[in-house]
N, C-alpha and C positions, 0 to 999 in steps of 0.2 A: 841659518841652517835650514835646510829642507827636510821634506815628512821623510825624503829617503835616507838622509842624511843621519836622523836619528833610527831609522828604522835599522839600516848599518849598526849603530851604535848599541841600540838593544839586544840584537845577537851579538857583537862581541861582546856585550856587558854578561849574558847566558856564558857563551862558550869560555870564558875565563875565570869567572865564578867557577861554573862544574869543574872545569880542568884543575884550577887551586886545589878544591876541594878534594877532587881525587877521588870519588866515590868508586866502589866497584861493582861492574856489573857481568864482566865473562872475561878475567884476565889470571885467574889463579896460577898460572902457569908461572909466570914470572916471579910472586914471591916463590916459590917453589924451591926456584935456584939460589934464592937466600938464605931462607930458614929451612930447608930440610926438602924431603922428598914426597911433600904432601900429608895428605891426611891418611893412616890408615882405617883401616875396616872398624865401621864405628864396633864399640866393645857391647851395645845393647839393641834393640831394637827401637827405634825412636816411637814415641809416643806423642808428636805434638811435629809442625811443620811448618809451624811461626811461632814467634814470641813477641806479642805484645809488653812491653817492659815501663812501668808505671814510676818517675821516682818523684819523690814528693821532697822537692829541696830545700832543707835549713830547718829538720827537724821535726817532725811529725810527731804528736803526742802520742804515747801507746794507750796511758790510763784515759784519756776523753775518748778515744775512737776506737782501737780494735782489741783490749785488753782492758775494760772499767773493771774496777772493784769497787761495786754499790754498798758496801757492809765497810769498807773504810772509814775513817774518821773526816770531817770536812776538811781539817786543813792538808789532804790527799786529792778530795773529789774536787774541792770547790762546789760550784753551783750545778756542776755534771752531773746528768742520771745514766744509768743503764737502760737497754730498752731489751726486752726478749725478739730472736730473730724465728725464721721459718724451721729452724732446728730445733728443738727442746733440748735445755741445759746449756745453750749456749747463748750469752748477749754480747752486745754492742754497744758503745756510747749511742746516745740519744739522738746525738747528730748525723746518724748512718741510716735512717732509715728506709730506705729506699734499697741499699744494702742488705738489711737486714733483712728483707724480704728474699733476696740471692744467695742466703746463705748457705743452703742447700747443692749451691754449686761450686763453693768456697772452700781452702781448705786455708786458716788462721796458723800465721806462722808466729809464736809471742813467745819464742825462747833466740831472738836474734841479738848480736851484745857483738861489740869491738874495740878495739883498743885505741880507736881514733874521735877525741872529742871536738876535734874544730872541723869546723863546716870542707875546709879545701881537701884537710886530708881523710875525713871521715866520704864524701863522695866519690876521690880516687879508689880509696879502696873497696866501694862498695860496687864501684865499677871494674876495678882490672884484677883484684883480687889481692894486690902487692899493694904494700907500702909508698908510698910517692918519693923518687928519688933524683937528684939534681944529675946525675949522667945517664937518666934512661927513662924515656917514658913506655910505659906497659900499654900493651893493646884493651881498649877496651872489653864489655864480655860481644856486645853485638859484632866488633872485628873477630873476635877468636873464634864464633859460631860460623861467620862466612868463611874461614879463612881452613878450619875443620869439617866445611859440606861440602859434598860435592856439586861443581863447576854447573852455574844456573845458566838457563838459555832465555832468562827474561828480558826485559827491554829497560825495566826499572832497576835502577838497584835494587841490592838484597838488604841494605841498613839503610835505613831513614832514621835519622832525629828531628822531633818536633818542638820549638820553645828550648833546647836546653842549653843555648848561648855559646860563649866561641873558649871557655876552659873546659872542654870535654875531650878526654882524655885521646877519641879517636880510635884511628890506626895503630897508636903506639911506633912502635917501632916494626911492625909491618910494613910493608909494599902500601904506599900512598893508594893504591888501588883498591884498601880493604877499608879508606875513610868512610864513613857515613855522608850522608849528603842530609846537608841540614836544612831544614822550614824554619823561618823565622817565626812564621805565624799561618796558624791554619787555613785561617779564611785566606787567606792570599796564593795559598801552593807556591809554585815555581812560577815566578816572574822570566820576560825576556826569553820567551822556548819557542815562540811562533815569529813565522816568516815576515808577517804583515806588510804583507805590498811587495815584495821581491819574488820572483821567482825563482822555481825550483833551479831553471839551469843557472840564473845568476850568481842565487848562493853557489852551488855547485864548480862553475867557473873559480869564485872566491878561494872554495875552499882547496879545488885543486891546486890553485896557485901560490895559499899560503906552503902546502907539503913541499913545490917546486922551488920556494926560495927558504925554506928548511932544511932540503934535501943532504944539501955537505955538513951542515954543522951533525944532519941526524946520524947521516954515514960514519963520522969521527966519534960520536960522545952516545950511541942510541944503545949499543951492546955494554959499556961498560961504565955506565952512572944511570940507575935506578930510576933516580929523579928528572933524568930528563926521557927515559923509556915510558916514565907513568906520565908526563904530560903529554906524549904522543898519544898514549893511549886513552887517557882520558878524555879530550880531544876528541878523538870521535868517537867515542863512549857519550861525550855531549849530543856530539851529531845524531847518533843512534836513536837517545832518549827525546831528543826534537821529531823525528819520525814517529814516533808512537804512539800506536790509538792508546795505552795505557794513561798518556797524561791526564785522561780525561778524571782518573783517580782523584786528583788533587782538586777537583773543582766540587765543590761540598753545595754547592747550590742545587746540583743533580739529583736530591734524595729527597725523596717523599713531604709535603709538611707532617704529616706523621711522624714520619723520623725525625726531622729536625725538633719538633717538639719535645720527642722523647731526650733526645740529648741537652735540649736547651743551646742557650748564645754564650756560655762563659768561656774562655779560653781555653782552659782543659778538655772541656767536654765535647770541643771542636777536635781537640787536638784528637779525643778518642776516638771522634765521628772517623775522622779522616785516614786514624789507624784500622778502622775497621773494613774502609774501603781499601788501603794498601793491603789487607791481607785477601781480600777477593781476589785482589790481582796476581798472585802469589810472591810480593815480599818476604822474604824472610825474617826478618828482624828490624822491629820498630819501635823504639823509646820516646815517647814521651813524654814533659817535663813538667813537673809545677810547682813553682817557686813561692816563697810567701809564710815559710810556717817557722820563721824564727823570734817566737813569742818569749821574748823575757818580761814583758810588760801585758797585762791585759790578756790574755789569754780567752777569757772564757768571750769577752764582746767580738774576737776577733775572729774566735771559732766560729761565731753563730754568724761571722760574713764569710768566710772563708769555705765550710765543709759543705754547705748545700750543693756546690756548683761540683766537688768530688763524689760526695753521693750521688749526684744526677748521672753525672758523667759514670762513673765506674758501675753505675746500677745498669744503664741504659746498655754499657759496650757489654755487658754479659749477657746482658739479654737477647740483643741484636743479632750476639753470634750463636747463640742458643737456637734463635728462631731459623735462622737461616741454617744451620747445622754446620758451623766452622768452629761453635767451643770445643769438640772434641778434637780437634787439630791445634788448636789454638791456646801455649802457654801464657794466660795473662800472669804478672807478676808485681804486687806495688810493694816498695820499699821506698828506705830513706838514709839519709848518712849514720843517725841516732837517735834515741827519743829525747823526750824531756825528763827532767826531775817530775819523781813521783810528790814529793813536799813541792806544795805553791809558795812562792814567795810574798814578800809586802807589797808587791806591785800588782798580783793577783796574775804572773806570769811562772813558767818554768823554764829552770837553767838546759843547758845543752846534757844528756845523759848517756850515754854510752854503751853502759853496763848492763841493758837489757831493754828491748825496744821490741814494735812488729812488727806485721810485714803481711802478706797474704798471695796465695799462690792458688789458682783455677784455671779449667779445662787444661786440654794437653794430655786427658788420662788421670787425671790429679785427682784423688777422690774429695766429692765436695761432701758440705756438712761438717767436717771434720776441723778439728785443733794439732796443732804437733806443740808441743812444750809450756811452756808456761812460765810464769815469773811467780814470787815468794806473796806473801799475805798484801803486800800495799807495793808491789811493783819492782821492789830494789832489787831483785837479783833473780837470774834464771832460775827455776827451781831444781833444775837437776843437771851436772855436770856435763851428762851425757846427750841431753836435749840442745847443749848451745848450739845454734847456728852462726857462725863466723859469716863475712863476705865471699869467704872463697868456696865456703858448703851450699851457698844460694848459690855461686856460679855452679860452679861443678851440677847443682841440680838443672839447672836450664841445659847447659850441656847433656844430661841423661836424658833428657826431656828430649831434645832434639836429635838424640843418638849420635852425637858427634864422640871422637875419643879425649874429652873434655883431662885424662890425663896423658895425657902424649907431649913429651918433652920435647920443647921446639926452644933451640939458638939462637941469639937474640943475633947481631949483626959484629957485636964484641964477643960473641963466644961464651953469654951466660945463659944457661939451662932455664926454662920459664914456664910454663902448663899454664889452660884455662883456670885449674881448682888450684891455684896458687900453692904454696909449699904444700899445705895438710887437706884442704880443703875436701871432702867426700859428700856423693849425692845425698838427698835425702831420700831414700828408695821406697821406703814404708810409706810413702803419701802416696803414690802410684796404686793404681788399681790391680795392675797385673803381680802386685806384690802378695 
């Protein structure tokens, strides 16, 4: 096989990939005719113009990292300390410190609890706001924000996923056109997006001629199945994003040794770097993923390799957009499916917990410095009924964040009623500055 031969092979390996995928980047019209007549007139004024979306997969301790209680008894804390941050009256486990120095720009969410204690379905619902169900999958929150804005004129999509592997929830049951388009890995961007060694009218030739031996099956099946409307379009939705100075986003070698420094090499903190450059570009909405914190065993050895590379990472992306002046645009949000058992076990690990966990929510308007809720003397229970945060009250706040009409009832494709803030779900409005 020749160098052109695979050079062929590497665009269509790009342009089938994206098309699968189905990402969206200026097609909103078509879900349209599905699920409803669009988005109306957001109900708030938005406060934020991305979301950086943090999930931290398979359980995240509340008591070692963003809720200690240093006055517990050991078999609570373990070997854990608390550490005081740049706020007064507020700490942090000992392993945030770098954080803990941002705290100023943070607003601590440790009144968050759900009903779902296993990893698959405690993630669904932290993402689509519903319960996971065998005849319908729910839009993700980053499909329901593009799918509720109004129609972008970028080159890039508006939802990117980083690291978060191939059971994420998506489009749901939107228009394949509202997928996220996923990175496997940071350091790598998008593979297979350049010409290398073909020319423009060659491709070009190509591609006219795939449409020209398209053409009748497009005429018969393009107006009345979805799925093959969204591979046309996505299609050259690929083509588009091959044309665009924008790619140059995903190549992280571009930035400063300063910068890289500040973030470090670990895979998260790449993944942050890299969300910090999709939101220069104006992305919309970017999740990134990090996997690893399903500690039944060992807990405290695994913390002191696991949380340096989240405190770097999560220290560094506040700062960066601080410096540059995009936190005030910019919702970051870290969450997780549940937390851990406040009691350590015999294996010096914590079980899966449910019942009350954290979270933390900055820039976008969000005032930092601040706490919203809290859990009981040693972690077991929210403290106040009226503080819990559900997965559908975190959505529904991104959605207020981003002034979409996060309650607007849209029809699934069988005819059932569904909203961003899932059945109950309501903003959290008092974290907001203009509150």
């Amino acid at each position: 096989m020749n160098a052109n031969q695979l050079n062929q092979l590497s665009r269509r390996a790009f342009l089938a990939r994206t098309a699968k995928t189905c990402f969206g980047v200026s097609i909103a019209a078509s879900a349209s005719s599905l699920f409803g007549e669009g988005a109306a007139p957001p109900p708030q004024a938005a406060t934020a113009k991305h979301v950086i979306f943090l999930y931290m997969s398979g359980g995240m301790s509340h008591i070692d990292t963003l809720d200690p209680k240093p006055d517990a008894p050991e078999k609570y804390t373990g070997p854990a300390k608390a550490i005081s941050t740049a706020v007064d009256g507020i700490q942090l486990g000992a392993c945030l410190p770098l954080l803990a120095a941002q705290m100023d720009n943070v607003c601590l969410l440790r009144s968050l609890t759900t009903t779902q204690g296993a990893h698959a379905q405690g993630n669904y619902a932290m993402h689509t706001s519903y319960e996971p169900r065998g005849s319908i999958v729910h839009p993700a929150n980053g499909a329901w924000v593009n799918y509720l804005s109004p129609e972008s004129k970028s080159t890039l999509p508006n939802y990117i996923t980083v690291h978060t592997g191939n059971k994420h929830p998506g489009a749901g049951f939107f228009d394949p056109s509202y997928s996220p388009l996923p990175i496997g890995d940071a350091n790598s961007g998008i593979k297979n997006a350049k010409l290398n060694g073909t020319s423009e009218a060659d491709f070009h030739q190509q591609v006219d001629l795939r449409h020209k031996l398209d053409a009748p099956f497009d005429e018969q099946f393009h107006s009345g199945y979805r799925d093959v409307r969204a591979y046309n379009e996505m299609f050259d939705a690929a083509i588009k994003l091959m044309k665009s100075e924008d790619l140059e986003a995903f190549d992280l070698s571009q930035e400063s040794d300063a910068t890289q420094k500040l973030y470090g090499s670990g895979r998260f903190a790449r993944g942050c770097l890299l969300a910090r450059r999709l939101v220069q570009r104006g992305v919309r909405f970017i999740e990134v993923s990090n996997g690893g914190f399903d500690w039944h065993a060992d807990n405290f050895n695994l913390m002191d390799l696991k949380m340096p590379e989240v405190d770097q990472g999560l220290a560094a992306l506040l700062h960066d957009l601080k410096t540059l002046g995009l936190l005030d645009e910019t919702l970051v949000v870290l969450t997780t499916e549940f937390g851990r058992s406040p009691e350590v076990n015999g294996n010096a690990g914590r079980g899966h917990y449910p019942k009350a966990f954290s979270g933390l929510i900055a820039g976008g308007g969000v005032k930092g410095g601040t706490v919203y809720g809290g859990t009981s003397e040693f972690g077991h229970e929210v403290a106040h009924e009226a503080d819990k945060i559900h997965p559908d009250s975190l959505n529904a706040t991104i959605g207020y964040a981003m002034g979409v009409p996060y309650d607007k009832v849209i029809m699934s494709p069988t005819k059932r009623p569904f909203k961003m803030s899932g059945r109950k779900g309501q903003p959290l409005t008092s974290i907001f500055n203009h509150t």
